[in-house]
PyMOL commands that place a pseudoatom at each C-alpha (Angstrom):
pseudoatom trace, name=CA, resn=UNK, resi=1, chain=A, elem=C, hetatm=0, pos=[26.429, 5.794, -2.084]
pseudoatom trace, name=CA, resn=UNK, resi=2, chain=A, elem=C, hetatm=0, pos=[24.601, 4.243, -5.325]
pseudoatom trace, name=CA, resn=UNK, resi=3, chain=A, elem=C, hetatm=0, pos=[22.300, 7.847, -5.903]
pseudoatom trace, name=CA, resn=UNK, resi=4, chain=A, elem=C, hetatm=0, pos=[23.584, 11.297, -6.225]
pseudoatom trace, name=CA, resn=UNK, resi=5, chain=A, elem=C, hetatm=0, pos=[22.805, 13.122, -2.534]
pseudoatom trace, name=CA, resn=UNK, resi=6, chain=A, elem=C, hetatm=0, pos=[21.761, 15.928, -4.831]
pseudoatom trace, name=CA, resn=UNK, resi=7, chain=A, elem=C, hetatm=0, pos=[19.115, 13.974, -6.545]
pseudoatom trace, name=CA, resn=UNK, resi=8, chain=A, elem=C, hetatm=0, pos=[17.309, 12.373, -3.518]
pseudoatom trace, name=CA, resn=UNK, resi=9, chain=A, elem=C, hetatm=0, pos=[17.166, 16.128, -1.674]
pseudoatom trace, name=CA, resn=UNK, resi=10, chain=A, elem=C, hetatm=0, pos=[15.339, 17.860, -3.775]
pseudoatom trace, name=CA, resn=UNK, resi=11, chain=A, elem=C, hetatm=0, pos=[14.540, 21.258, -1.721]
pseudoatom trace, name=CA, resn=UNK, resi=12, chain=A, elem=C, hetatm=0, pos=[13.721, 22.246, 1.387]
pseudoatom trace, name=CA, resn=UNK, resi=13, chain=A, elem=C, hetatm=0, pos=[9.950, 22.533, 2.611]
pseudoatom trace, name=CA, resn=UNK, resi=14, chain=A, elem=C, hetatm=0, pos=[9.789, 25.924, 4.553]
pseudoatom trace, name=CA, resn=UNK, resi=15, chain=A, elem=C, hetatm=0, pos=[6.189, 26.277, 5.699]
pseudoatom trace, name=CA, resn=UNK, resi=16, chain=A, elem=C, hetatm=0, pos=[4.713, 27.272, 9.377]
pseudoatom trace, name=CA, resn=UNK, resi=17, chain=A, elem=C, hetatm=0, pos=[4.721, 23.235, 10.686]
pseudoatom trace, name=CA, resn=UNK, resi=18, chain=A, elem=C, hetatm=0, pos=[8.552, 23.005, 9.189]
pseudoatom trace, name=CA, resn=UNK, resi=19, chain=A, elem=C, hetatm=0, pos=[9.507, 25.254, 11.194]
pseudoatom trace, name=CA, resn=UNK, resi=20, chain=A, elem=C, hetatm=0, pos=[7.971, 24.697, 14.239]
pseudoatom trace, name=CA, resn=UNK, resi=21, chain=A, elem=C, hetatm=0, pos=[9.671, 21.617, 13.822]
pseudoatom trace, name=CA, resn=UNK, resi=22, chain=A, elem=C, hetatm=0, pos=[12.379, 22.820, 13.727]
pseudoatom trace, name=CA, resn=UNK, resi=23, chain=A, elem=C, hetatm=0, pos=[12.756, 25.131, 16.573]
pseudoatom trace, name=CA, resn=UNK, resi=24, chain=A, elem=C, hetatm=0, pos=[11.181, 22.469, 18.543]
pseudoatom trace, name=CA, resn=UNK, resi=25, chain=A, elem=C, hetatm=0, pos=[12.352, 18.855, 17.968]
pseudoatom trace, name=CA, resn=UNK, resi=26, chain=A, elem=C, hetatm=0, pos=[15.575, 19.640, 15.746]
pseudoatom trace, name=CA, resn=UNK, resi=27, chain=A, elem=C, hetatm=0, pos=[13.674, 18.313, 12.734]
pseudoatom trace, name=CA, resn=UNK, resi=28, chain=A, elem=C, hetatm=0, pos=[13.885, 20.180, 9.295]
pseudoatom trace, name=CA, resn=UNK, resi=29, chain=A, elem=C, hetatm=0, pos=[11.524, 18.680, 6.293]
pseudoatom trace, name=CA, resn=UNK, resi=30, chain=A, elem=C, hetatm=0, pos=[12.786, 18.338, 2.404]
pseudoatom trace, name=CA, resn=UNK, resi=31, chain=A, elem=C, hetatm=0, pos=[11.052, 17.681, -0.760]
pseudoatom trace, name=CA, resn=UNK, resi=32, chain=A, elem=C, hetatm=0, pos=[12.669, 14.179, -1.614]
pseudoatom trace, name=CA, resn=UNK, resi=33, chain=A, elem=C, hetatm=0, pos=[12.708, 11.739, -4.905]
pseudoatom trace, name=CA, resn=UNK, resi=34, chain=A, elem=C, hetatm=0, pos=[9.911, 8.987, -4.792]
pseudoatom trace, name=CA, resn=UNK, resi=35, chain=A, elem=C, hetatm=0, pos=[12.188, 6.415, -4.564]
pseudoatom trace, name=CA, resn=UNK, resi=36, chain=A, elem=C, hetatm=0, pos=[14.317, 6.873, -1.834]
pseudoatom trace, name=CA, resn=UNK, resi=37, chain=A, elem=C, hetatm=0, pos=[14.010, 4.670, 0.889]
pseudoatom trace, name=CA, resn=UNK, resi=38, chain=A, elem=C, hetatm=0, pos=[14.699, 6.320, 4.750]
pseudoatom trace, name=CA, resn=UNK, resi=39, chain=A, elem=C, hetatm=0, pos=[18.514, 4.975, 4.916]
pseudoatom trace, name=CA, resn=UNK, resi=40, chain=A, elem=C, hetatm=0, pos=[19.316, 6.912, 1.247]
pseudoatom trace, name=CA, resn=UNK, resi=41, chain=A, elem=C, hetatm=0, pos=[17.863, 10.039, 2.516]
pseudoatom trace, name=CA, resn=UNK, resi=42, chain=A, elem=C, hetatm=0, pos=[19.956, 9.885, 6.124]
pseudoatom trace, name=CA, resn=UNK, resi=43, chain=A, elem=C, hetatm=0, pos=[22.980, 9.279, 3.749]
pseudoatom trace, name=CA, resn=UNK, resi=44, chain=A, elem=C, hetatm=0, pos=[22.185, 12.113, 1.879]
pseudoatom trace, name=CA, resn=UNK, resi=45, chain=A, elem=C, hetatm=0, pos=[21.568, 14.397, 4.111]
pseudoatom trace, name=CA, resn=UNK, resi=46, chain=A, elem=C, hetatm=0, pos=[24.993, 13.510, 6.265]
pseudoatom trace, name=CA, resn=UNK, resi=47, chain=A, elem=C, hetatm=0, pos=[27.038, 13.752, 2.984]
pseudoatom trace, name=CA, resn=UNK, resi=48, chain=A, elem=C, hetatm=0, pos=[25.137, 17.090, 2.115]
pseudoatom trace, name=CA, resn=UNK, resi=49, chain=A, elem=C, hetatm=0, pos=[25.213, 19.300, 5.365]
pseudoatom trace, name=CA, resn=UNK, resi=50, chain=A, elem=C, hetatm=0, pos=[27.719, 17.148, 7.318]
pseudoatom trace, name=CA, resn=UNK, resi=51, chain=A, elem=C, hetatm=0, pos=[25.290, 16.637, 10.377]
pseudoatom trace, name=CA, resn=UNK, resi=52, chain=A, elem=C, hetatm=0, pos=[24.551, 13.480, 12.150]
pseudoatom trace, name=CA, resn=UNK, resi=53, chain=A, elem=C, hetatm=0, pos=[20.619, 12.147, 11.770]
pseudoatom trace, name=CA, resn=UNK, resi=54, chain=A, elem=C, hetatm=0, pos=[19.091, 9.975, 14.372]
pseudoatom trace, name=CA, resn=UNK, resi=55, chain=A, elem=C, hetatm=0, pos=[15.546, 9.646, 13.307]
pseudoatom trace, name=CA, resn=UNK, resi=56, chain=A, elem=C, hetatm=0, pos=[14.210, 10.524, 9.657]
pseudoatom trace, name=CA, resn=UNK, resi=57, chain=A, elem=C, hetatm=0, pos=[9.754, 9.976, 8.881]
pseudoatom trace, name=CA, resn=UNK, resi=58, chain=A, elem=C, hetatm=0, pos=[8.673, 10.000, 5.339]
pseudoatom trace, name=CA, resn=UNK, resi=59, chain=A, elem=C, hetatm=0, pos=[5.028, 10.868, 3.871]
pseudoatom trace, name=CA, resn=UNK, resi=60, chain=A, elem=C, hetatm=0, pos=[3.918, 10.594, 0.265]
pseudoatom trace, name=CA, resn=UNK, resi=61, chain=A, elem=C, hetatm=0, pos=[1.654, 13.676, -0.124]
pseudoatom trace, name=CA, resn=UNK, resi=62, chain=A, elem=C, hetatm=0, pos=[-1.136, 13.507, -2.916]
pseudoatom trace, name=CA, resn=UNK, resi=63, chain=A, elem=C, hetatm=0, pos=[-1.281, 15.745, -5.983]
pseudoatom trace, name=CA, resn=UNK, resi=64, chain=A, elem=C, hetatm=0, pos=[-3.765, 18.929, -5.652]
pseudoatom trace, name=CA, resn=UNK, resi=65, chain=A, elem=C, hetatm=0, pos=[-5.752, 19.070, -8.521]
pseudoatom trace, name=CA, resn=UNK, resi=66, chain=A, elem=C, hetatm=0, pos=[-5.267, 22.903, -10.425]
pseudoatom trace, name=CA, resn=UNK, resi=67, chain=A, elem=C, hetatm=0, pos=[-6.869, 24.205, -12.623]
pseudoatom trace, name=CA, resn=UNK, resi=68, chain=A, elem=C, hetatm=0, pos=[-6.158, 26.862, -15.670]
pseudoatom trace, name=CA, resn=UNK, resi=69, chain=A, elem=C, hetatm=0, pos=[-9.127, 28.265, -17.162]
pseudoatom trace, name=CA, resn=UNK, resi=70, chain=A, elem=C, hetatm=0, pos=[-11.790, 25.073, -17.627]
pseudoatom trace, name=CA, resn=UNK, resi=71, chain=A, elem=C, hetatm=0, pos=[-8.817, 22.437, -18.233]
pseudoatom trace, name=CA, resn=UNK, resi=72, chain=A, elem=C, hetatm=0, pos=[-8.260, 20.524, -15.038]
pseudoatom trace, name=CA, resn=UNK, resi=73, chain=A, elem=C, hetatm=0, pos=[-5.373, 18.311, -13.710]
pseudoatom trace, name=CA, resn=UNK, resi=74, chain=A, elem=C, hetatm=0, pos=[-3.748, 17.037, -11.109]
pseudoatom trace, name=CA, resn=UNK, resi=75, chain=A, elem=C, hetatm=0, pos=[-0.154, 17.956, -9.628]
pseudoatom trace, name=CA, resn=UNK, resi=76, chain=A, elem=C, hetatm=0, pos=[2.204, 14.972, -9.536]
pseudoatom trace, name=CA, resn=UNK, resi=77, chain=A, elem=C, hetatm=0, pos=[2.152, 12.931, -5.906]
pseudoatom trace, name=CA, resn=UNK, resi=78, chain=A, elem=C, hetatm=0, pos=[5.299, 13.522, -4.412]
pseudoatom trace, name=CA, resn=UNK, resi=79, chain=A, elem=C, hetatm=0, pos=[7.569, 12.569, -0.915]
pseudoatom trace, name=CA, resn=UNK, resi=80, chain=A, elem=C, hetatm=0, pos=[8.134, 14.893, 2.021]
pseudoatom trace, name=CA, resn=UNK, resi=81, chain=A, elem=C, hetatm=0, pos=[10.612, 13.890, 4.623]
pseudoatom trace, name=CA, resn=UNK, resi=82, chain=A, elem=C, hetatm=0, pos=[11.223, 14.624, 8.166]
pseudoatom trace, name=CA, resn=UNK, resi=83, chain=A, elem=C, hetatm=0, pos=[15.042, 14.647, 9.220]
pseudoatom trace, name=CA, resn=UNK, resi=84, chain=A, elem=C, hetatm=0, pos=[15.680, 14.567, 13.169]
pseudoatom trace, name=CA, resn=UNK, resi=85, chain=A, elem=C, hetatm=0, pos=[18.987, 15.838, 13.770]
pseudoatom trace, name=CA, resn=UNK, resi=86, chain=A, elem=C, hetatm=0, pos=[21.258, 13.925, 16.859]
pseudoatom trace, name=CA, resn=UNK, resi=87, chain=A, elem=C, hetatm=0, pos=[21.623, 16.273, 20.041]
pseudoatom trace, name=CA, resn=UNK, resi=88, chain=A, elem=C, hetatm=0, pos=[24.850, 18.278, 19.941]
pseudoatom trace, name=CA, resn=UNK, resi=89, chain=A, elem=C, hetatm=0, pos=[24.766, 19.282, 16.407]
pseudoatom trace, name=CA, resn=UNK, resi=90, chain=A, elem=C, hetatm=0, pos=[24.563, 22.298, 14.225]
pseudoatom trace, name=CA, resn=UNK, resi=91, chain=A, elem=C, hetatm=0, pos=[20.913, 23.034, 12.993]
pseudoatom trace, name=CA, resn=UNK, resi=92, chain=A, elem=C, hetatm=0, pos=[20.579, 22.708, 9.233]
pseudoatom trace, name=CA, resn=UNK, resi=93, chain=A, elem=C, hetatm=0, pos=[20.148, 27.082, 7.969]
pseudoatom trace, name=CA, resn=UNK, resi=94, chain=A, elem=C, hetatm=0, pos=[18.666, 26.903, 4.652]
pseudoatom trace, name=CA, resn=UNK, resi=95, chain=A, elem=C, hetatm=0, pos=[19.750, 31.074, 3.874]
pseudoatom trace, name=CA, resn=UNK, resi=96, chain=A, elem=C, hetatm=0, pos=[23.129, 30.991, 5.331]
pseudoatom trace, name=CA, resn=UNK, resi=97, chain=A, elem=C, hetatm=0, pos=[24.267, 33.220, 2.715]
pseudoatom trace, name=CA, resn=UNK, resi=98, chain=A, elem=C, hetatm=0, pos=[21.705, 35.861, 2.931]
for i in range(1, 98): cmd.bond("trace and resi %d" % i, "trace and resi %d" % (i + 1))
show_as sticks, trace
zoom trace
């Protein structure tokens, strides 16, 4: 693997649609680097959480602009992708120690 795993996942997206997803279609979502291409990011996340992935879908998700008092700016654009997990194996648990 050329990248670090570690530095192509960058966190996991937790929001209503994730998990949905999840319980639904075996997909979990993660916050990944800009430049990783779909094969990096199934490496990544086999060598990570030692799952097999059949199907990943990335989305490049525009900035927000925010504000703080009367300066404005924009939030950098950044990748989300969707990892489809194969049938038979062990859902991804982000809190496993909890």
């Amino acid at each position: 693997m050329s990248k670090d795993p570690t530095q192509i996942i960058l966190r996991p997206v937790i929001t209503e649609k994730s998990t949905v997803l999840k319980d639904k279609n075996r997909e979990v979502c993660f916050a990944v680097a800009r430049d990783a291409n779909k094969t990096e990011i199934k490496k990544a996340v086999e060598h990570l959480f030692k799952v097999k992935v059949a199907d990943v879908r990335t989305q490049i998700r525009p900035g927000k602009e925010r504000r703080v008092g009367r300066n404005s700016g924009y939030r950098p654009d950044w990748k989300k992708a969707f990892v489809r997990l194969k049938e038979g194996e062990k859902m991804i648990e982000y809190f496993e120690g909890a």
